[in-house]
Structures are given as C-alpha cells and as structure tokens.
C-alpha positions as CSV (number, residue, x, y, z in Angstrom):
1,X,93.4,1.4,-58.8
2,X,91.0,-0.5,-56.4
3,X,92.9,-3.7,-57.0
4,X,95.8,-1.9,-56.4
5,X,94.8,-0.9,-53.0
6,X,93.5,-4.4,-52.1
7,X,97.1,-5.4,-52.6
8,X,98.6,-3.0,-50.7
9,X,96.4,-3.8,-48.0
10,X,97.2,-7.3,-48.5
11,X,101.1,-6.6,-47.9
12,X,100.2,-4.2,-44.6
13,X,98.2,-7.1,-43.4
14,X,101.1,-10.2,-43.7
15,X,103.7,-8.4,-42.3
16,X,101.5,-7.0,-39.5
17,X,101.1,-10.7,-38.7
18,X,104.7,-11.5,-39.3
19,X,105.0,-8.8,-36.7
20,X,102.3,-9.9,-34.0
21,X,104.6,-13.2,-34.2
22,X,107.9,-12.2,-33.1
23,X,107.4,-14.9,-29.8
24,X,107.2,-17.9,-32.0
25,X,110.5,-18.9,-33.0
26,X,109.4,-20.4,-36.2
27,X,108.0,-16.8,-37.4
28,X,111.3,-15.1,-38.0
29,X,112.6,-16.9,-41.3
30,X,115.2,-14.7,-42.4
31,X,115.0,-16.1,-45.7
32,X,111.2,-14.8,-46.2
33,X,111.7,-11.4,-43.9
34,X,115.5,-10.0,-43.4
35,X,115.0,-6.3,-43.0
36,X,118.4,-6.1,-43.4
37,X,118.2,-6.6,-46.7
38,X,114.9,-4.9,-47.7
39,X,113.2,-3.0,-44.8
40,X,110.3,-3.5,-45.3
41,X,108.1,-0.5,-44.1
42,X,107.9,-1.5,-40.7
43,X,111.5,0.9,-39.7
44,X,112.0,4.1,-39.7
45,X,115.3,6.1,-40.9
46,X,115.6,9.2,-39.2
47,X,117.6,7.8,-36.0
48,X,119.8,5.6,-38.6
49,X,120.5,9.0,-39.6
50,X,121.2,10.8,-36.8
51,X,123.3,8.1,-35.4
52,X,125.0,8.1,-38.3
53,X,125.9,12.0,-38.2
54,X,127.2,12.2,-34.7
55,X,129.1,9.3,-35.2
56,X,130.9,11.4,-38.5
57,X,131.7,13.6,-36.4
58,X,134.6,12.2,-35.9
59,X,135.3,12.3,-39.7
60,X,134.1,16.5,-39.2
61,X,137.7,16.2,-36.8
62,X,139.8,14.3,-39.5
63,X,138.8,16.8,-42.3
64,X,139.8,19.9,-40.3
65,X,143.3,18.0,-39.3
66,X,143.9,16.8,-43.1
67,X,143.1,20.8,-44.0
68,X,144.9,22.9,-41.7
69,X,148.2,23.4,-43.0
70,X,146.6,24.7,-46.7
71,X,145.5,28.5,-45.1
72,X,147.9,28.0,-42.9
73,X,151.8,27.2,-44.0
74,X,152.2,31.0,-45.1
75,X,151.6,32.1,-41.6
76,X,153.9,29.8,-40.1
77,X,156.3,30.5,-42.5
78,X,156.4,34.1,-41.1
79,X,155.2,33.3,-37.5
80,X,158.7,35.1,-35.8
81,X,158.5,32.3,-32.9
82,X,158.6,29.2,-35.0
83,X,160.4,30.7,-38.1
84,X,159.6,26.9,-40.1
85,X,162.2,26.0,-42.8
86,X,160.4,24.3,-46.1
87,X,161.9,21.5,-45.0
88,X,159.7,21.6,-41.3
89,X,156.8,22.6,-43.4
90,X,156.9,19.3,-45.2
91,X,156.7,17.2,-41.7
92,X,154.1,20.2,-40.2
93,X,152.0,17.8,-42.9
94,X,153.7,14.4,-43.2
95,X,153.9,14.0,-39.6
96,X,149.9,13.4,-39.5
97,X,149.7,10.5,-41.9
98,X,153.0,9.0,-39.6
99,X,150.9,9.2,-36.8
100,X,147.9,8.1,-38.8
101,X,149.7,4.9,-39.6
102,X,149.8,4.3,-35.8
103,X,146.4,4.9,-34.8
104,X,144.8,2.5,-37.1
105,X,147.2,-0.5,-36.0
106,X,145.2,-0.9,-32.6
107,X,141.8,0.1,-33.7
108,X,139.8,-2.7,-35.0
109,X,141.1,-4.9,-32.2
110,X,140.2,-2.3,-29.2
111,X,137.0,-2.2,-31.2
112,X,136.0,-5.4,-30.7
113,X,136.9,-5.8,-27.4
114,X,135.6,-2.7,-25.8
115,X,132.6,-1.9,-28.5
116,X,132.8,0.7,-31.4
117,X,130.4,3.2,-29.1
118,X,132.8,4.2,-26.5
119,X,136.3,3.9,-28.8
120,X,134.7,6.5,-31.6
121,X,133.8,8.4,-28.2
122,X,137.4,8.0,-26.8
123,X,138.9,9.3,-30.1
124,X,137.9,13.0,-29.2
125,X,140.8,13.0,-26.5
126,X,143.5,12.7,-28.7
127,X,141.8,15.4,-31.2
128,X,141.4,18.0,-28.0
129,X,144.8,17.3,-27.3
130,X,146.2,18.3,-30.2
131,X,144.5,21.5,-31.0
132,X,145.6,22.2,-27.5
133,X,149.3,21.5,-28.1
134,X,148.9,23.2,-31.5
135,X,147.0,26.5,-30.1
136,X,149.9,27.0,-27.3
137,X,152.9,25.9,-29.6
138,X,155.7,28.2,-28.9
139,X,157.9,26.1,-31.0
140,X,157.8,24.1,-34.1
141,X,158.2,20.6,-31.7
142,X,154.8,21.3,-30.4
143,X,153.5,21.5,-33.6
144,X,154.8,18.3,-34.6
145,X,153.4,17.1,-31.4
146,X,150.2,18.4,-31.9
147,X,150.0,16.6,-35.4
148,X,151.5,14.0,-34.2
149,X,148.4,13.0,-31.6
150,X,145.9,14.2,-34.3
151,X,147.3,11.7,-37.0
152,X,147.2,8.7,-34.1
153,X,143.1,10.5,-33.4
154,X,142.5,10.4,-37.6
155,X,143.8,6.8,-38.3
156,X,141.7,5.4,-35.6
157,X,138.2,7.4,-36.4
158,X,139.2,6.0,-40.2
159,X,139.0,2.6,-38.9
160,X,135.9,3.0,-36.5
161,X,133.2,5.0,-37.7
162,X,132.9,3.6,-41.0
163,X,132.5,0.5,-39.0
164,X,130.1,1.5,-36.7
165,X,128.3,3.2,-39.8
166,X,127.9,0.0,-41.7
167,X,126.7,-2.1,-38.6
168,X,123.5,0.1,-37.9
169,X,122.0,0.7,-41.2
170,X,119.6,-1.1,-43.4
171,X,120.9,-2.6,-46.6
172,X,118.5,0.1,-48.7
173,X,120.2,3.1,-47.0
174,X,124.1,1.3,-46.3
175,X,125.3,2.7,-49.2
176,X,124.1,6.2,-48.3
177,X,125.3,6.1,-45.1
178,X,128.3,4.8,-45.7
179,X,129.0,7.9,-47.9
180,X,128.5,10.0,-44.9
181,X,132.4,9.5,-43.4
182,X,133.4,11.5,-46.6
183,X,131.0,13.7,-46.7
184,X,131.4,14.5,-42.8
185,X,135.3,14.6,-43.8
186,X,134.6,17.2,-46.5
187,X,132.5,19.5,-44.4
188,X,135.4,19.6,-41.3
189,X,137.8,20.5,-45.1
190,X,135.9,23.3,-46.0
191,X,135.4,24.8,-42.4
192,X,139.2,24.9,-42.8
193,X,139.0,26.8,-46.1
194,X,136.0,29.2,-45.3
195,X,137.3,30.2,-41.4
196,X,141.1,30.2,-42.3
197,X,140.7,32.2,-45.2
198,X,139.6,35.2,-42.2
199,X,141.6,34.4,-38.8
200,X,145.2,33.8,-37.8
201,X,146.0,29.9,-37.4
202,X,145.5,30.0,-33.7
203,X,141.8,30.7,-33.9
204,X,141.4,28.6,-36.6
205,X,142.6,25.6,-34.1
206,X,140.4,26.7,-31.8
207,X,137.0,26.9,-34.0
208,X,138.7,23.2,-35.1
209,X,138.1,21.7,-31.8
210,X,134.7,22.1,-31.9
211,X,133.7,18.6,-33.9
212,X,135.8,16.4,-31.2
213,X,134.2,18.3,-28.5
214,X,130.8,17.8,-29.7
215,X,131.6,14.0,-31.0
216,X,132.5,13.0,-27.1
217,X,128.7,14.4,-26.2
218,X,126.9,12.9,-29.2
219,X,128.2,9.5,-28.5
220,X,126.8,9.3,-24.9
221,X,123.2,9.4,-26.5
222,X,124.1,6.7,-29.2
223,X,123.6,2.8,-28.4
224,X,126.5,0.1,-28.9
225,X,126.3,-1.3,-32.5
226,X,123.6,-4.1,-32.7
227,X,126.5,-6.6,-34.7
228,X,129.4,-5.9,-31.6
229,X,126.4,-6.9,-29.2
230,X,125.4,-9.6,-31.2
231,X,129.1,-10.6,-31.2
232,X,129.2,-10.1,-27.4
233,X,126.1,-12.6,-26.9
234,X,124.1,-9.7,-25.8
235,X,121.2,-10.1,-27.6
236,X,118.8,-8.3,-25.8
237,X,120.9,-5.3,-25.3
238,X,121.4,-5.8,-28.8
239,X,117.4,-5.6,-29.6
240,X,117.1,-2.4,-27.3
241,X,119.8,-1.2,-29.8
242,X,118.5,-2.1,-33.2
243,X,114.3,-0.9,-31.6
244,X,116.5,2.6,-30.9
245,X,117.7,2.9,-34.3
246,X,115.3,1.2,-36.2
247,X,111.6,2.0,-34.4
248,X,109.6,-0.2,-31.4
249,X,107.9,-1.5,-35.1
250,X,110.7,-3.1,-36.5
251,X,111.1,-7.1,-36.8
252,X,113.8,-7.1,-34.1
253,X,113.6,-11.0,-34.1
254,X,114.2,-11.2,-37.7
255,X,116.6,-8.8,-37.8
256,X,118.7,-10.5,-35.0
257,X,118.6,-13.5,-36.4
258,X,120.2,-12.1,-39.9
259,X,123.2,-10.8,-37.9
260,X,123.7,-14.0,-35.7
261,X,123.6,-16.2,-38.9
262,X,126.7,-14.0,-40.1
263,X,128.3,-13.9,-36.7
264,X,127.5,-17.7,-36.8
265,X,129.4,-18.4,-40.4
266,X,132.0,-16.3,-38.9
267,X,132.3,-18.4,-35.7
268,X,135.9,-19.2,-34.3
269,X,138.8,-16.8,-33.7
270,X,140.2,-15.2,-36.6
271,X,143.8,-15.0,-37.1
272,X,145.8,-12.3,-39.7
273,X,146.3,-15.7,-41.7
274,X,142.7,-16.3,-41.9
275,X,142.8,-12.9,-44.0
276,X,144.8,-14.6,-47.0
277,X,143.5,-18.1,-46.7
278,X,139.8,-17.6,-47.1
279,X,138.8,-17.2,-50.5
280,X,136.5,-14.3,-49.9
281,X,138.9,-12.5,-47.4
282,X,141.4,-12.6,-49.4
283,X,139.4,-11.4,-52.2
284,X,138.0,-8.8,-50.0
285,X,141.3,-7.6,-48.8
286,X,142.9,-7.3,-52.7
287,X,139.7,-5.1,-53.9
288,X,139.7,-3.7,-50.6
289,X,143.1,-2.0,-50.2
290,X,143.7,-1.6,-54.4
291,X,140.7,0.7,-54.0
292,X,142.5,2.6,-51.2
293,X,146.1,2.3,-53.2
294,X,144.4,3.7,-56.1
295,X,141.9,6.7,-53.6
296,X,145.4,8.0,-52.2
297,X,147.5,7.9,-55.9
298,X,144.9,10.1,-57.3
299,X,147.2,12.5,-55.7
300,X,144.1,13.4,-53.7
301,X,145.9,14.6,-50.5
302,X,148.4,16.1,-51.8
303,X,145.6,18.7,-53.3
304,X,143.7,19.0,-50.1
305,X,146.7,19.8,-48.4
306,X,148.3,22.4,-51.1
307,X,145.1,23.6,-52.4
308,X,146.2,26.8,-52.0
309,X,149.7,27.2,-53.1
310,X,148.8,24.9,-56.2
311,X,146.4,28.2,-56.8
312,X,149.0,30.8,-56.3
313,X,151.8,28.9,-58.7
314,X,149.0,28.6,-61.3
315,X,149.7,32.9,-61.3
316,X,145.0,32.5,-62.1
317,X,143.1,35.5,-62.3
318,X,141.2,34.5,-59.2
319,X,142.0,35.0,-55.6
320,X,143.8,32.1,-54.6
321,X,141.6,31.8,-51.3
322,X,138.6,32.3,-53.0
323,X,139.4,29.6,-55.5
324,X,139.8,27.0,-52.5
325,X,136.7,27.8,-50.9
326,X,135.4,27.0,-54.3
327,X,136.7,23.8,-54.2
328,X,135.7,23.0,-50.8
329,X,132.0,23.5,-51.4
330,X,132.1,21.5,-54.4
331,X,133.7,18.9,-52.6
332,X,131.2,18.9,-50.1
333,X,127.9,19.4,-52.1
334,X,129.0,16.5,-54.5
335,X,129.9,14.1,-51.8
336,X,126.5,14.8,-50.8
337,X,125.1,14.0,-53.7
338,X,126.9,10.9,-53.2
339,X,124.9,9.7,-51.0
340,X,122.0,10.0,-53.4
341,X,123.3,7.8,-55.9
342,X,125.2,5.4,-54.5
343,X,121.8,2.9,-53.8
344,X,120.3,4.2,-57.1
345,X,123.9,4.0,-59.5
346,X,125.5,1.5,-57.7
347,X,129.3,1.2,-56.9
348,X,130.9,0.3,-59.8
349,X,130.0,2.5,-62.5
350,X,130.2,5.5,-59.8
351,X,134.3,4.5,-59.1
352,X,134.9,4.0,-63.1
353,X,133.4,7.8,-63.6
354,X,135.4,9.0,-60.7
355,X,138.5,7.6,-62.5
356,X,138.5,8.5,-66.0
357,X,137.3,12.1,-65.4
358,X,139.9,12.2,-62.5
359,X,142.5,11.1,-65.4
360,X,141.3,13.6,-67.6
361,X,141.4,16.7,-65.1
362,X,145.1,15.5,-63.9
363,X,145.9,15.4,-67.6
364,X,144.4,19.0,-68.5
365,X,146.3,20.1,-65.1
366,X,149.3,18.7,-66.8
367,X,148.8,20.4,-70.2
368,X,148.4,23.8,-68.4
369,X,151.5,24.1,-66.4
370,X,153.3,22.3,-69.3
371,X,152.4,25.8,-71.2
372,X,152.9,27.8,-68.2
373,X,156.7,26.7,-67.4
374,X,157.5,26.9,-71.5
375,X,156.7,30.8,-71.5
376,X,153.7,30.7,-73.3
377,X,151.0,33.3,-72.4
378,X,148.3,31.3,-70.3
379,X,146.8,34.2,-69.1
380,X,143.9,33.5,-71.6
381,X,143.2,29.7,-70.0
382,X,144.0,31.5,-66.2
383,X,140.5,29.4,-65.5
384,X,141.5,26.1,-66.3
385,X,143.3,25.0,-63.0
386,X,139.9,26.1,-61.5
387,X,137.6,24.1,-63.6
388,X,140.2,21.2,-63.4
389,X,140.6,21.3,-59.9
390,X,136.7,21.6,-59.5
391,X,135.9,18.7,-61.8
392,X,138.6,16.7,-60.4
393,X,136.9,17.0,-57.0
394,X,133.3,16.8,-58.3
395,X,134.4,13.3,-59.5
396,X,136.6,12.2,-56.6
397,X,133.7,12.9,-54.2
398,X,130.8,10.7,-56.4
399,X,133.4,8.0,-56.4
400,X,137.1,7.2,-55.4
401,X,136.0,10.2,-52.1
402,X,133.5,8.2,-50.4
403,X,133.2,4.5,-51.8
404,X,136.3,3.1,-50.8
405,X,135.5,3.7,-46.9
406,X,132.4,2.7,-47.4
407,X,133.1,-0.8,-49.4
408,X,135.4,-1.4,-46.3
409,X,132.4,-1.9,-44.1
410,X,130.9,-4.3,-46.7
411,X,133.8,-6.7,-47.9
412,X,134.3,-8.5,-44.9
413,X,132.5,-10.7,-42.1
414,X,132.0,-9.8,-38.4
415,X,135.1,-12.4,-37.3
416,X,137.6,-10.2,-39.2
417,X,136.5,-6.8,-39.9
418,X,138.4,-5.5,-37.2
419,X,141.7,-6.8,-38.7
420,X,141.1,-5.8,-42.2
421,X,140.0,-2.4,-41.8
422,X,142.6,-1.5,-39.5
423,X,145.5,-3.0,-42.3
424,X,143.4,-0.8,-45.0
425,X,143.9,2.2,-43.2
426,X,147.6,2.0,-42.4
427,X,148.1,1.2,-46.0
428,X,145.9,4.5,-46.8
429,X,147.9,6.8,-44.4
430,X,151.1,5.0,-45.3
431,X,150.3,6.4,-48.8
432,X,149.3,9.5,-47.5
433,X,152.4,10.3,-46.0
434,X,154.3,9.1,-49.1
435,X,152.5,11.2,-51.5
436,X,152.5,14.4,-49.5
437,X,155.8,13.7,-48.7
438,X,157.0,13.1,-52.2
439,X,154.4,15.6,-53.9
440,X,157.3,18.7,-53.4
441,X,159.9,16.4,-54.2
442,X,158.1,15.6,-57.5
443,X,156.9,19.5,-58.1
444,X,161.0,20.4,-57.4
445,X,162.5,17.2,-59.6
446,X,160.2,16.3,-62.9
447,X,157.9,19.9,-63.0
448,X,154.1,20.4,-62.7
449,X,153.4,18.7,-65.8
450,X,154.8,15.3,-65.3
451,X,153.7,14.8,-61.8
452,X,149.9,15.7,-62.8
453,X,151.0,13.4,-65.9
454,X,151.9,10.6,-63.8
455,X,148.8,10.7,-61.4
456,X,146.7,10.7,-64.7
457,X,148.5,7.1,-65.9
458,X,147.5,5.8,-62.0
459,X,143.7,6.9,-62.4
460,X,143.8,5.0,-66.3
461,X,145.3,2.1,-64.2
462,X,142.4,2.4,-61.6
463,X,140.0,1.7,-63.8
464,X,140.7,-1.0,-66.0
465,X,140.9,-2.6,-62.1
466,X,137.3,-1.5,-61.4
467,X,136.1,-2.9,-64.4
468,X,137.2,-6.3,-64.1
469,X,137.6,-6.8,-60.4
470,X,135.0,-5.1,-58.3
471,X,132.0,-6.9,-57.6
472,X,128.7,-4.7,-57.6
473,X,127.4,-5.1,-53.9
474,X,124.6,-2.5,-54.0
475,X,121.0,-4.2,-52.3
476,X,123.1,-7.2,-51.0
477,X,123.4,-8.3,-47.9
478,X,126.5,-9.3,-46.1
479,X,126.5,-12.8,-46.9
480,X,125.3,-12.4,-50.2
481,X,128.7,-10.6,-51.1
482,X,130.7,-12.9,-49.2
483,X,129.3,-15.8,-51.8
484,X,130.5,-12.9,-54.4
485,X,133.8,-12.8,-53.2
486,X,134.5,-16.4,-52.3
487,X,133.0,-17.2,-56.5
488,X,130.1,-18.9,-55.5
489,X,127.5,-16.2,-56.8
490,X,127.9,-13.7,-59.3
C-alpha cells in the first residue's frame, strides 16, 4: 500500500512540474502530455458538461419538431379550419426533412467563418419562428410554413452542435459527450409524447418553444470552441476558452499545441475535391455517411413520426398514447445509458448490437402484422408490437441513435469538417424525407409485413458493413484516427 502511495505521489509531483512549466516552450511535448488524449487529473468535467448540455439544446428543439405530428395528425385531421387531406398530412411531415436538406447545405461553412458559438445561438430564430407560424396557422400553408423554417433550424443544429460538442471535450469523455445530441434529441421526443398526449396541438407548440428560447440564453454564457479559435489564430482567446471549460489547472499550453499540430496537418484551403482525394477523407466520408444511410433505413423516423398510429393499427390491448410514452422513455433512458458505454464498450460492437437486434425486432414486427392481416387471432401476442417497438428503440439508442452523430465529429480534420458534416446531414434528411415519405406508400402498396421485412434485410446489410469497415476510434485522438483511416495504423 505504502509503495503505492509513494507512486502516486510521484505522478502528482511530475505533472505538477509539467504544470509550473507552461512558460518554457520546450515543456509542452504533446507527445509525453496531450490531455486531449488522456486528461490527466489536472481538468475538471463538470463545465465540459454543462457546455455540452446547453449546447444540445438545440438537439432538445429538433426532437420536439421530428415529434410533433405523432399526438398530433388526428387533431388536424378534424381541426374544422385546416380540414388536412392524407395526402397534406404526409407533407405536414415530409416538408421538415425538405427543409432540413436546406439548412445543413450552408452550415459547416457559416460555421467556420463566423464560429460554431453564435451560429448554434442563431439557430433558435428559425425554431421561434416556426412554432409561431405553427401556433397562429389558420390554414394548412402556415403549417407547411412553419415546418418548413423548423426543417432549415433542424438540419443546421444537426450539423453544428455535434461539432461544437466534439471540439470542447477531452478524448476520455468525447464519446460520452458526443452521445449527448441524441440523447438531448430524445428528451425534446418524449416531451412531445408526454405533453401531447394532455393538450390540444396549439399548446403543445407553445410548451415546444421553450428549448430554442432557452438555447439562445445558454449560448451567451458559453465560450467559442477552442479548435475554431485555434483555426482563427486566436490562441489566447482560445486558452481563455479551453481554462473555461477545462479548469485554471489544466495544461493549456499542451493542450493548444495538440489542436494546432492538427490545424497544422490540415493547413491550406480545403476544396469539396479534397474530400475524395485524400485517403482518409475519403475513407471518413464512405464510413461516415453509410453509417447515416444505414441510421435513417432502420426505418427509424418513420416510427418516431407514426409512433402512434403504428399503435392503433396493431388493434394492442394497451392505450395507444400510453404505449408511445413508453417508448419515449425508453428511448431516452437508453440513450442515456449510451453515454456510459460508449468510452467503456467502444463503437463498434455497440453499432453491430444496435443492428442485429434492430433486424430482429423489425422482423418480429413483420411476423405480427403478417398474422394480423391473414385473420388470425393475435389478441393473445396484443404485447408484441410493444416489446418490439421498445427493444427496437432500446437498441437504436445504444447504437445506430447516437453514434453516427457522434463519429461525424471524429472522422475528419479541422480543414474539412465543415464540408463533410454538412454533406452527411443532407444525405440524412434527404433520407428522411424519402422514408417518411414513402413509409404510407409502402404500408398502402406491399402491407405491414413486408415493409418491416424489408427494413430487417437493411439492418442485416448494416452490419456485415460495421464489421468490416468501421475502425474502432474509442481513446484516440484525432490524428491517431486519421492514420486509421488513411491505412497507416490499425
């Protein structure tokens, strides 16, 4: 035990000195001290995480937009005033992904030029506007307005906070919170579930634009992100910024250094060419937006989105309301304990869980309403689309949920981030659109079974990629997986 404590002691005491020599220019050898990478016990977490959380607000926003039609489309459907057709329903929820599409174009690039801080505090405009267009619609164009401007507020917050998110967090807790974006998404889901499930859709609007609201406050509190200042060649700004997030004790010198070197390898402007000519970006970019192809052909969206109604055709035993609250806090206690596991379990073997028992609840889903439009007598398995639906969830949110958005942040260098997240996020909400957009068309044209069938064969698909094309990045630090990526470490 004594010698032990000796060596303990012995630790405190070199990087005390390593510490006491943040003047001398030689003492910051990121190779011997990148707190990046390890954090070494002189930084403290709790404003990592606090930064992080008022920065997901923003993700809070999304989730309510990506929830609101599920309570809702019933009550519009009989809402005198707006009188929607099935066919109006169906843009009431494609509409957001179109718009989506649009606010993630300009994203990365504005930013880069004008700093992640004040663009993720911009964002809550748009989301203000359209829960005020929404709350006074007096006709169904409003609410395609209204969705419309929340879409264009969703695909940009998809593209900035995980980026901010990944640029102020040691490598020990990046995994964790990255997860936060989808967990933050999942919370604004099931504030959807729990409050529309007791008000009419106006007030339900209204309770939803709390999250911007408070997401424009939170952000004035928050510094830039210490890699944009770095970037910017405001490095003592950026040291203000990393002693804010990361205590007055932390190596700033060191730490600085490590994100220079990676601004440094990244030197030069990048061009959308650059993406497909580099070895590692191009190898980032593949992984990259096959892990969002295979996130949104889950059929994912299209369950958030008809949670309910999936409920009510199932004719289950349980109050369809009830049921999708169910889900919702599954879906957000799970994510959570995402966020756990992710630096303990690593990536990998969290995505190839989430995809074979994703398969295998799509496939039971299948099996049921296979019985259930035959004639046979369900009414003895009325709790299977529950459990499938729950487990389906569970898995999504330890694996295809959050990982994908988080990865984003970690696949590519400083010079094109920007760039590549954006294109990962229109191709996301480009998918989006098609599969809630197609989902009815599906449900109407091949049946239950054979579209819960089909998203099954996609999950089988996903992992067979995971397995031999995602590289393991938990622990590693960003140029570490860029030598991943570009074959020159394994």
């Amino acid at each position: 035990m004594s010698s032990s404590k000796a060596l303990t002691k012995a630790m405190v005491h070199f990087w005390q000195n390593m510490s006491q020599k943040e003047d001398d220019p030689n003492s910051a050898n990121p190779m011997l001290y990148d707190p990046i990478q390890d954090g070494v016990g002189s930084t403290r977490k709790l404003m990592q995480f606090i930064a992080a959380t008022i920065v997901a607000l923003g993700a809070v926003s999304a989730g309510t937009v990506l929830a609101w039609t599920s309570p809702v489309v019933n009550q519009l459907k009989s809402n005198e005033s707006l009188a929607m057709t099935s066919e109006q329903e169906s843009w009431v929820g494609s509409l957001l992904a179109i718009g989506a599409f649009f606010g993630a174009i300009p994203a990365g690039i504005l930013a880069d030029m004008i700093g992640r801080k004040y663009i993720n505090m911009a964002l809550g405009v748009p989301f203000l506007l359209s829960w005020g267009l929404i709350i006074s619609a007096t006709n169904v164009g409003m609410l395609y307005a209204g969705r419309i401007f929340a879409g264009i507020a969703t695909g940009a917050v998809c593209v900035v906070a995980p980026m901010f998110i990944s640029e102020i967090g040691e490598a020990s807790i990046r995994g964790a919170l990255g997860s936060f974006f989808q967990l933050f998404l999942t919370m604004g889901i099931l504030l959807v579930y729990a409050v529309g499930s007791f008000v009419d859709w106006r007030t339900l609007s209204g309770v939803c634009a709390i999250p911007p609201a408070l997401l424009i406050v939170g952000m004035f509190f928050l510094p830039e992100s210490p890699v944009h200042l770095v970037k910017k060649e405001k490095r003592n700004d950026a040291v203000k910024a990393l002693k804010w997030l990361w205590g007055k004790e932390c190596n700033s010198r060191a730490a600085i250094q490590v994100i220079q070197n990676d601004v440094d390898s990244a030197a030069g402007k990048a061009s959308i060419r650059d993406l497909w000519t580099i070895p590692a970006n191009r190898a980032g970019l593949i992984i990259c937006l096959c892990l969002m192809l295979f996130q949104q052909i889950s059929g994912i969206n299209a369950v958030i989105f008809y949670t309910e109604p999936i409920f009510q055709k199932a004719g289950t035993s349980f109050d369809a309301s009830v049921c999708t609250i169910i889900v919702g806090v599954v879906q957000v206690f799970m994510t959570f304990g995402s966020t756990l596991l992710i630096d303990k379990a690593g990536r990998r073997i969290l995505l190839m869980q989430s995809s074979i028992v994703m398969g295998a609840c799509l496939t039971m889903l299948g099996i049921y309403f296979h019985l259930m439009d035959a004639k046979h007598d369900v009414s003895s398995i009325g709790w299977l689309p529950l459990i499938s639906l729950v487990l389906f969830i569970v898995s999504f949110s330890l694996g295809f949920g959050p990982i994908p958005w988080m990865m984003m942040g970690e696949l590519f260098g400083p010079d094109v981030k920007g760039m590549a997240s954006s294109i990962a996020v229109m191709l996301n909400w480009t998918l989006v659109f098609i599969v809630t957009k197609c989902f009815g068309m599906m449900l109407e044209n091949f049946g239950s079974d054979i579209t819960f069938w089909i998203f099954a064969v996609c999950m089988a698909i996903a992992t067979v990629f995971v397995a031999l094309k995602v590289p393991e990045t938990k622990g590693k630090s960003g140029a570490e997986i860029q030598m991943i990526l570009a074959g020159k470490q394994n």
